[in-house]
C-alpha positions as CSV (number, residue, x, y, z in Angstrom):
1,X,97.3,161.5,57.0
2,X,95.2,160.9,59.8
3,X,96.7,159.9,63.0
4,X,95.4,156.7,64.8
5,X,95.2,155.4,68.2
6,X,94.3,152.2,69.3
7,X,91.7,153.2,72.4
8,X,89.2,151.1,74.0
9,X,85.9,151.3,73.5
10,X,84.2,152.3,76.2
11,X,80.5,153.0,76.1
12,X,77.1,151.7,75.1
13,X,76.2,151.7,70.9
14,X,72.7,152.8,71.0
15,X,71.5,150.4,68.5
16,X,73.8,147.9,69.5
17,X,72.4,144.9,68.5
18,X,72.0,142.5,71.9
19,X,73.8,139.6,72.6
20,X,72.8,136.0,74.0
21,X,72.5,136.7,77.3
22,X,72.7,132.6,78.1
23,X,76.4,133.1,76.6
24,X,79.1,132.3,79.2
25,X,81.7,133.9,77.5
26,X,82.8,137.7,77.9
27,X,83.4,139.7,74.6
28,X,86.0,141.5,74.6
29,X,86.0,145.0,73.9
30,X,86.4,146.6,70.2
31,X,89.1,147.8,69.1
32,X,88.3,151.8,68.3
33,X,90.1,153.8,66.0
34,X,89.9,157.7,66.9
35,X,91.3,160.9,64.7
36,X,93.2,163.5,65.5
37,X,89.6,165.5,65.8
38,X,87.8,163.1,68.4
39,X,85.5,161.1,65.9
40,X,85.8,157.1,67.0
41,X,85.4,154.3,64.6
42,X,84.2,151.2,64.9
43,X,84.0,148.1,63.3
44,X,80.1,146.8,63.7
45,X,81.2,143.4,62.9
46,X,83.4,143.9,66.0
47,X,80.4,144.9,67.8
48,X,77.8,142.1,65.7
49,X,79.0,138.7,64.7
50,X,76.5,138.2,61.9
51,X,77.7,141.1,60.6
52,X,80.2,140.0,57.7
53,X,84.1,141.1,57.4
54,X,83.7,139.9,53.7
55,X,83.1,141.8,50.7
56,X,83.2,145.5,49.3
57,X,80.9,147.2,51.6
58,X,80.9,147.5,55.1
59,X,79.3,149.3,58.3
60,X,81.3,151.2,60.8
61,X,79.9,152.8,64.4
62,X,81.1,156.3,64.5
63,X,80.8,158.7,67.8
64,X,81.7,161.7,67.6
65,X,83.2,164.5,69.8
66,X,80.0,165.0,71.5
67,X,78.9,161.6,72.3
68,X,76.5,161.3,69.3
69,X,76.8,157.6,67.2
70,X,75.9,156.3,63.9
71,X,76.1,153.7,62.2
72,X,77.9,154.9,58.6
73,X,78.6,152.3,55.6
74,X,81.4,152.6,53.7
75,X,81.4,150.7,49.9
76,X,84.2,150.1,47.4
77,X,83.4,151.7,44.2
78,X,83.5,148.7,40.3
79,X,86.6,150.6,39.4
80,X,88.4,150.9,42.7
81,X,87.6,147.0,42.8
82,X,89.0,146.3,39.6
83,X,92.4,148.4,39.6
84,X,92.7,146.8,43.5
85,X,92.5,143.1,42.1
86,X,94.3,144.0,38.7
87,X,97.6,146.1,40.9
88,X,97.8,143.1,43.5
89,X,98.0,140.3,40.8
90,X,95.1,138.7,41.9
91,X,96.4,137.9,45.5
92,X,93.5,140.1,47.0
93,X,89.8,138.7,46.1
94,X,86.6,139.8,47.1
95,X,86.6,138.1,50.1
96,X,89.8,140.2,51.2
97,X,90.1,141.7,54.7
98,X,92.1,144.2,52.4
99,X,88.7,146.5,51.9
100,X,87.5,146.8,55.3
101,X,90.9,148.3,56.2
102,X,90.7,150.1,53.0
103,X,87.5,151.3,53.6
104,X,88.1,152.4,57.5
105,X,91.2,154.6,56.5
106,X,89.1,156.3,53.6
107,X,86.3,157.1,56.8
108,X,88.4,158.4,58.8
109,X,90.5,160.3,56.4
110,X,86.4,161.9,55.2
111,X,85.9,162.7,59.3
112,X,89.1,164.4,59.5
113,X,88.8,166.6,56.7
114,X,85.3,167.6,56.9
115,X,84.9,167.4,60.6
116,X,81.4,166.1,60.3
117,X,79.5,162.7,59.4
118,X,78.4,162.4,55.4
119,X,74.8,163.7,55.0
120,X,73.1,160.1,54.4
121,X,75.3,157.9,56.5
122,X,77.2,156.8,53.4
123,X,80.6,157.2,51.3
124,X,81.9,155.6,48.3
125,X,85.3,154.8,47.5
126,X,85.6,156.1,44.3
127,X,89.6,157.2,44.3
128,X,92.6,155.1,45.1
129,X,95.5,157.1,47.4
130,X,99.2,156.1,47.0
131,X,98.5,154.4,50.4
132,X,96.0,152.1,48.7
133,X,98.0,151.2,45.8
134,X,100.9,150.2,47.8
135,X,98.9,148.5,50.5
136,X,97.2,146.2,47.7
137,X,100.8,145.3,46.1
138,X,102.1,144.6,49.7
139,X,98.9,142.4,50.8
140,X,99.8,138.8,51.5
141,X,97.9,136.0,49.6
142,X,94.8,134.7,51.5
143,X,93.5,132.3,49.4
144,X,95.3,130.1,46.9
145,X,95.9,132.1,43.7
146,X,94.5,128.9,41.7
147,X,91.5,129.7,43.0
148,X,91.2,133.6,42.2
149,X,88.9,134.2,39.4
150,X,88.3,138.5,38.7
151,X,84.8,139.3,37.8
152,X,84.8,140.3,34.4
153,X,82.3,143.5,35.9
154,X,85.3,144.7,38.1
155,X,87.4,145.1,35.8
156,X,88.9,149.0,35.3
157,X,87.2,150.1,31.4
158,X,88.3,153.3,29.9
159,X,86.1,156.4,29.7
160,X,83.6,156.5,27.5
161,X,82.7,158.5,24.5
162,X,80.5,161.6,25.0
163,X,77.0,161.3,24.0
164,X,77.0,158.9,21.9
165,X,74.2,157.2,23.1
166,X,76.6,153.8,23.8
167,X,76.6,152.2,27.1
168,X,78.6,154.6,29.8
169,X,81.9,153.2,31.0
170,X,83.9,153.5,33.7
171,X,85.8,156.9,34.7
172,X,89.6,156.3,35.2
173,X,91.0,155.6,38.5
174,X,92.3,158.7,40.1
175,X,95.0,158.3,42.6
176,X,94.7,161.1,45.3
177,X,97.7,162.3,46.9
178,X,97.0,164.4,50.5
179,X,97.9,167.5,49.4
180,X,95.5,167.6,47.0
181,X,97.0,166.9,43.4
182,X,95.0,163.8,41.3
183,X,97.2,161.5,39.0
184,X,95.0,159.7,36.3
185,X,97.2,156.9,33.7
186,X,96.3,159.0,30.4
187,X,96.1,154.9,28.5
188,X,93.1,154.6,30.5
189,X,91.6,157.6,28.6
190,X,93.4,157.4,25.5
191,X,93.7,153.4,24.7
192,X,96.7,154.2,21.8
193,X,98.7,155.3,24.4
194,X,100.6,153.1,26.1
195,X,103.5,153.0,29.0
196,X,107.0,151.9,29.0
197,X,110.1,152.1,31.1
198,X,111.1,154.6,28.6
199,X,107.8,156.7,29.4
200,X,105.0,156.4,31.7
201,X,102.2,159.0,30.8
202,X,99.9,160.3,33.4
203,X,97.3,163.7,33.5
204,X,97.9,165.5,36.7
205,X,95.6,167.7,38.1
206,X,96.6,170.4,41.1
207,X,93.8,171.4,43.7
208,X,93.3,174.5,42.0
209,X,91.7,172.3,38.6
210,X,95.0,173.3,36.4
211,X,95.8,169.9,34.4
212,X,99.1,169.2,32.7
213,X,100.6,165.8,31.5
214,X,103.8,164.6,32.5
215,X,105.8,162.0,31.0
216,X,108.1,159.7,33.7
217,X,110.8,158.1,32.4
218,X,113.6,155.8,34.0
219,X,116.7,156.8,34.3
220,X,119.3,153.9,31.7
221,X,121.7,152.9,34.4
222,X,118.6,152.7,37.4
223,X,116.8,150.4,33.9
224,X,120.1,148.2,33.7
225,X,120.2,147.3,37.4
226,X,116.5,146.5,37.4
227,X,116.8,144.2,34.2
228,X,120.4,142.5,35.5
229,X,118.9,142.0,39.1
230,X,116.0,139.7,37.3
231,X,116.0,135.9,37.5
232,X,113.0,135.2,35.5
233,X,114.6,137.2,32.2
234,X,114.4,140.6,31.6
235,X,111.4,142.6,32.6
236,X,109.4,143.6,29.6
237,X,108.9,147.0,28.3
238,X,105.1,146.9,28.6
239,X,105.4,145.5,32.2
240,X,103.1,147.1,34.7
241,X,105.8,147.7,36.9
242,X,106.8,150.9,34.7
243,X,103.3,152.6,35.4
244,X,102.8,151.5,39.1
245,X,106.2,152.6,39.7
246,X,105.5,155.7,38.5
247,X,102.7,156.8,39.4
248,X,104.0,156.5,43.0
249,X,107.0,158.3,42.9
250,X,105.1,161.1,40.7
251,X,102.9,161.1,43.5
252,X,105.5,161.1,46.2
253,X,107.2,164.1,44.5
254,X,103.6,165.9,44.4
255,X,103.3,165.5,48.1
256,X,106.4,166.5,48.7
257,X,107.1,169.4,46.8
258,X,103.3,170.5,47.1
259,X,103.8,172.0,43.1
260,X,103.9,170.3,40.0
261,X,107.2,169.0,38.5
262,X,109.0,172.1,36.5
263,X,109.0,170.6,33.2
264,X,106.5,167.8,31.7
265,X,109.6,165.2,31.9
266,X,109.9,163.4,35.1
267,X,113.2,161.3,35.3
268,X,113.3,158.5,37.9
269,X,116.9,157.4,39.3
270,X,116.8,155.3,42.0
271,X,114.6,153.5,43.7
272,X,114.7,152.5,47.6
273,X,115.5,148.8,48.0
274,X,111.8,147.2,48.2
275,X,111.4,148.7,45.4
276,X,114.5,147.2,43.4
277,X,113.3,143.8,45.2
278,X,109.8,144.5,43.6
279,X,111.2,144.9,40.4
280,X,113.5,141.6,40.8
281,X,110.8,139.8,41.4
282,X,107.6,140.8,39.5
283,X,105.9,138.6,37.3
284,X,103.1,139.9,35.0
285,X,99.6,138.2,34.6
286,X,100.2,137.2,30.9
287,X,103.5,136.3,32.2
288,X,102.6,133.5,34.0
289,X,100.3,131.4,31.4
């Protein structure tokens, strides 16, 4: 993960737009976020104020180490959109300030490891990282959740059949760890599988392309303390807290260990006390209707 500093930002954009010069008021700087190999980000609605801090796709001013800027937009692919407002429980909407941050780390995690701007001034977000997925369960509510409707056209779809001349879907979300490995829920691709406490079923993929599918399961005794910890009744088997919570400690173990687990049975244990809290207190969509 790319480090970040907080800098000030320090010189002329040179196609900053101008402001009102009659304004009496000074703006204050822009706050600049700069990787560990000198490219600077940042935010042109920082720099612009009719540029908008709403929606899925926004503009960033990069310099790089040699002084060079420009202006690089960053958008948030359907599917990333979907599994975003499906994992958070509808809390994050489209009007979020969750996908400019989103979309800033994903920029300067794409400077870092290429060391160089993308060819046409443009990335899509088209994978989710563990850092995502538990940023978007974490994210505080901005708007009343009475008034959170998902459009039907974010919504994550399963892959589509090959050539068979029926509309094309989307791919399944990929979560990205650092190191390299890909994690992909294998319901998304096969829709008669699905995931319980008693196993979670994901396709993992190693930097090298070798694919394997492991199966995580919870440890009985770590199940029981989830189940008598609840207030609401008993968490239900086909609960999407199984999968989430899988899929990022499968992922946490894949950074960690930089290899693949040694069989395709991954027990979980324990879990660290957010976690348990989570757990306590999660309430399904189709829970609360």
């Amino acid at each position: 993960m790319s480090i970040l500093s907080v800098m000030n930002w320090t010189t002329s954009h040179l196609t900053r737009p101008k402001l009102k010069s009659e304004s009496p008021q000074i703006r204050p700087n822009p706050i600049q976020l700069q990787t560990e190999n000198g490219f600077s980000i940042v935010r042109r609605c920082d720099l612009d104020e009719q540029s908008s801090i709403n929606g899925t796709e926004h503009c960033f001013v990069v310099r790089d180490p040699y002084g060079y800027e420009l202006d690089i937009t960053v958008d948030i692919s359907e599917a990333s959109i979907g599994e975003v407002i499906s994992r958070s429980r509808g809390r994050i909407t489209l009007a979020s300030t969750y996908w400019i941050n989103c979309a800033e780390r994903h920029l300067a995690d794409y400077l870092s490891e290429t060391d160089d701007y993308p060819p046409d001034g443009r990335i899509t977000v088209d994978y989710l990282t563990p850092d995502d997925l538990d940023l978007a369960r974490r994210w505080s509510t901005e708007v009343s959740p009475e008034l959170v409707t998902i459009p039907k056209k974010f919504k994550a779809t399963p892959i589509s059949a090959d050539g068979d001349g029926s509309k094309p879907k989307s791919q399944p979300i990929k979560v990205v760890t650092e190191n390299g490995y890909s994690i992909v829920r294998v319901c998304e691709v096969d829709q008669s599988i699905s995931d319980t406490p008693d196993g979670c079923h994901f396709r993992v993929e190693d930097p090298d392309g070798a694919q394997r599918d492991i199966t995580v399961r919870f440890a009985d005794e770590l199940l029981r303390r989830i189940q008598s910890g609840r207030r609401r009744g008993a968490l239900a088997f086909a609960s999407k807290f199984w999968p989430v919570m899988g899929e990022k400690f499968l992922a946490d173990y894949l950074w960690r260990e930089d290899r693949m687990p040694p069989t395709d049975e991954f027990i979980i244990d324990q879990l660290s006390g957010d976690d348990l809290l989570l757990g306590e207190h999660w309430l399904d969509t189709q829970e609360a209707h």
